[in-house]
C-alpha positions in Angstrom: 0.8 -2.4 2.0 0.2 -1.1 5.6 -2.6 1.1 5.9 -1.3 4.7 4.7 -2.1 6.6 7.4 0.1 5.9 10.4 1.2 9.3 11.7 1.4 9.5 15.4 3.9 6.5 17.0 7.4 7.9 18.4 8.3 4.1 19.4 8.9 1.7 17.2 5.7 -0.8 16.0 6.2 -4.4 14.8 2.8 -4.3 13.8 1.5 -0.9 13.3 -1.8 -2.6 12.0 -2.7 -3.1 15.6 -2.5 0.9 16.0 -5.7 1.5 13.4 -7.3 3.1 16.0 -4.3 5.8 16.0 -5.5 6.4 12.3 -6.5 9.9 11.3 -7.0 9.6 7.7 -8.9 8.0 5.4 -7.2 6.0 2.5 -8.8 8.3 -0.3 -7.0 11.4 1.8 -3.5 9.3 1.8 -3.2 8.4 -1.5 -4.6 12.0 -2.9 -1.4 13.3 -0.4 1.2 10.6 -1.4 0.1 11.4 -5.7 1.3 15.0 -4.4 4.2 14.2 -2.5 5.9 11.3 -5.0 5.0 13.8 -7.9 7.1 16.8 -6.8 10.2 14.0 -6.0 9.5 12.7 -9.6 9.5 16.4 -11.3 12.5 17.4 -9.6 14.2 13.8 -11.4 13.3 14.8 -15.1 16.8 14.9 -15.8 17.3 11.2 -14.9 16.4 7.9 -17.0 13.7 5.9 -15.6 15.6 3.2 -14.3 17.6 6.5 -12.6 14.5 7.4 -11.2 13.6 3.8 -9.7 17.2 3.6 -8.2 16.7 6.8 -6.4 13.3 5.5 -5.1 15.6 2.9 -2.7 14.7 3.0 0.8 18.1 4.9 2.4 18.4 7.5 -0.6 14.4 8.4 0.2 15.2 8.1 4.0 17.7 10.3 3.7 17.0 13.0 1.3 12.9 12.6 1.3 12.6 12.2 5.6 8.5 13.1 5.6 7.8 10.7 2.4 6.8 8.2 4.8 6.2 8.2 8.2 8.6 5.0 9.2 11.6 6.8 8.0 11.9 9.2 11.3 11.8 5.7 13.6 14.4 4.1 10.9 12.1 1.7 10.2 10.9 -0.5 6.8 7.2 -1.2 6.1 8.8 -4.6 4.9 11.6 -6.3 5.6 13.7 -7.2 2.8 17.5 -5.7 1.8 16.6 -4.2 -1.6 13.2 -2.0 -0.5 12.2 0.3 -2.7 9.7 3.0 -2.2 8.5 4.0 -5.5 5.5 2.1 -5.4 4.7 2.8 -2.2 0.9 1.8 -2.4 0.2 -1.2 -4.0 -1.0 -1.1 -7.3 -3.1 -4.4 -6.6 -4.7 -2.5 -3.4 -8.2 -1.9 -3.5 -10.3 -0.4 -0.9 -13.6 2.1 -0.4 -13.4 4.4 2.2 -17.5 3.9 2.6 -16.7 -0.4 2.9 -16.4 -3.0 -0.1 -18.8 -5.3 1.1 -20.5 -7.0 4.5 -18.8 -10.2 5.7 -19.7 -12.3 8.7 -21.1 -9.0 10.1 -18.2 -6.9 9.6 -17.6 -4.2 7.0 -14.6 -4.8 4.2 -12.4 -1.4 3.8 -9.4 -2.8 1.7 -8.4 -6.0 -0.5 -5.7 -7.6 -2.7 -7.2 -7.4 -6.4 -4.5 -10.5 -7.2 -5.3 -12.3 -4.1 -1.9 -12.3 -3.5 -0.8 -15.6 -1.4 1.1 -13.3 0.9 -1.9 -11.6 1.7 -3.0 -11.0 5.4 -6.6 -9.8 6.7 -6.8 -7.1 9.8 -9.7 -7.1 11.5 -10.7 -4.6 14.8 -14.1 -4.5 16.1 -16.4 -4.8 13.1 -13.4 -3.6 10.3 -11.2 -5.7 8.1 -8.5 -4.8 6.5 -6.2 -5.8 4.0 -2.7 -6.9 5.5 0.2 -6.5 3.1 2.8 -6.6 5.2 3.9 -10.1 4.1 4.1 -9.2 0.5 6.9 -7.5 -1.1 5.3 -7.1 -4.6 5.6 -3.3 -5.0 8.7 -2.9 -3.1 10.8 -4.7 -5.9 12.5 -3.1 -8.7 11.0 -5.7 -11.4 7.4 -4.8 -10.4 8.1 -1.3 -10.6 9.9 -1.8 -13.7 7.1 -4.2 -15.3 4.4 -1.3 -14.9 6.1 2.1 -14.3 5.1 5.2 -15.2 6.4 8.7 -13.7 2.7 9.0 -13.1 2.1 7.4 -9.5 -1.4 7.0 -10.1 -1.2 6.4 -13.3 -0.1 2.7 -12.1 -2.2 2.8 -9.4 -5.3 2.8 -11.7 -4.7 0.7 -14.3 -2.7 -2.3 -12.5 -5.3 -5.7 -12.6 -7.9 -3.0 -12.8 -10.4 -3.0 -16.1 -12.0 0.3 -15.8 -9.0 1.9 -14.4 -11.3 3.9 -11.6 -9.1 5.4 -9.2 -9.7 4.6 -6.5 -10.6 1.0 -7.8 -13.5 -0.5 -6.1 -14.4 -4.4 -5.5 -15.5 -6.7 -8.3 -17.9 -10.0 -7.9 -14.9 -12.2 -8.9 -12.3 -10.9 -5.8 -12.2 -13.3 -2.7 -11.8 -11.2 1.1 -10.6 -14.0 3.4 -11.0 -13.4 6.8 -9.0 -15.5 9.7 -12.8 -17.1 10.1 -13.1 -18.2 6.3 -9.3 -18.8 5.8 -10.0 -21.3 8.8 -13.0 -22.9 7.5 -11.1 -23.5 3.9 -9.0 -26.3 2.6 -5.1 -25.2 2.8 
């Protein structure tokens, strides 16, 4: 997952990780705003099944009819590139971060992390932030995920996915590893 607050490109970003300091929310503010926004999209599809509602979730019907869902849809752009993106979970349910920092490492402060250390996974680090880079994974975006753990509740999934105490948002636990380009270097492949 990209971080959730990109909001003030006009051009189009390859990376917008490397625009965090163009920022100007916190994660706790995004995904208290996107709960809102997907939930009035879901309670206007009550009439539809759920694998209607997943469908309509796809990347050019949400473009299209849903323009300030997500930011990237006014540039025409994907958060990741594959053919079949799908934007119902947008926000990873395997996304863990504290707005205050997870933990200290080599000096800098931990924001965000991948709860399944998902081989995909990326680090982002500026000055004395990392961040978790998601932009290689595809997870949430694919209509088997969202069908393995949906819910017409957005954060509903977000809480309880690889999660025990189903705290929202989830917070770090002792067994979760935060590789940074330093430590990724220094361990075996």
């Amino acid at each position: 997952m990209l971080p959730p607050f990109l909001r003030r490109s006009p051009k189009k970003i390859s990376n917008p990780l490397r625009h965090a300091k163009d920022f100007c929310m916190t994660y706790s503010q995004w995904y208290q705003e996107h709960a809102l926004k997907h939930a009035k999209i879901v309670e206007k599809l009550a009439h539809l099944s759920d694998d209607e509602v997943i469908a309509y979730f796809d990347y050019e019907n949400m473009k299209s009819t849903h323009p300030d869902f997500c930011p990237l849809y006014g540039m025409n752009q994907k958060c990741h590139d594959i053919d079949k993106l799908n934007c119902y979970l947008c926000g990873c349910p395997y996304f863990r971060y504290d707005d205050n920092g997870v933990q200290k490492v080599h000096g800098k402060t931990v924001y965000s992390y991948c709860s399944i250390n998902a081989k995909e996974r990326g680090v982002f680090e500026s000055g004395d932030s990392i961040h978790c880079n998601c932009s290689e994974c595809t997870l949430p975006h694919r209509a088997g995920m969202i069908k393995k753990c949906f819910s017409r509740k957005w954060e509903q999934i977000i809480c309880s996915c690889g999660d025990q105490d189903g705290v929202f948002p989830a917070s770090i636990n002792s067994s979760t590893t935060i590789k940074t380009e330093e430590t990724k270097a220094k361990s075996p492949a």
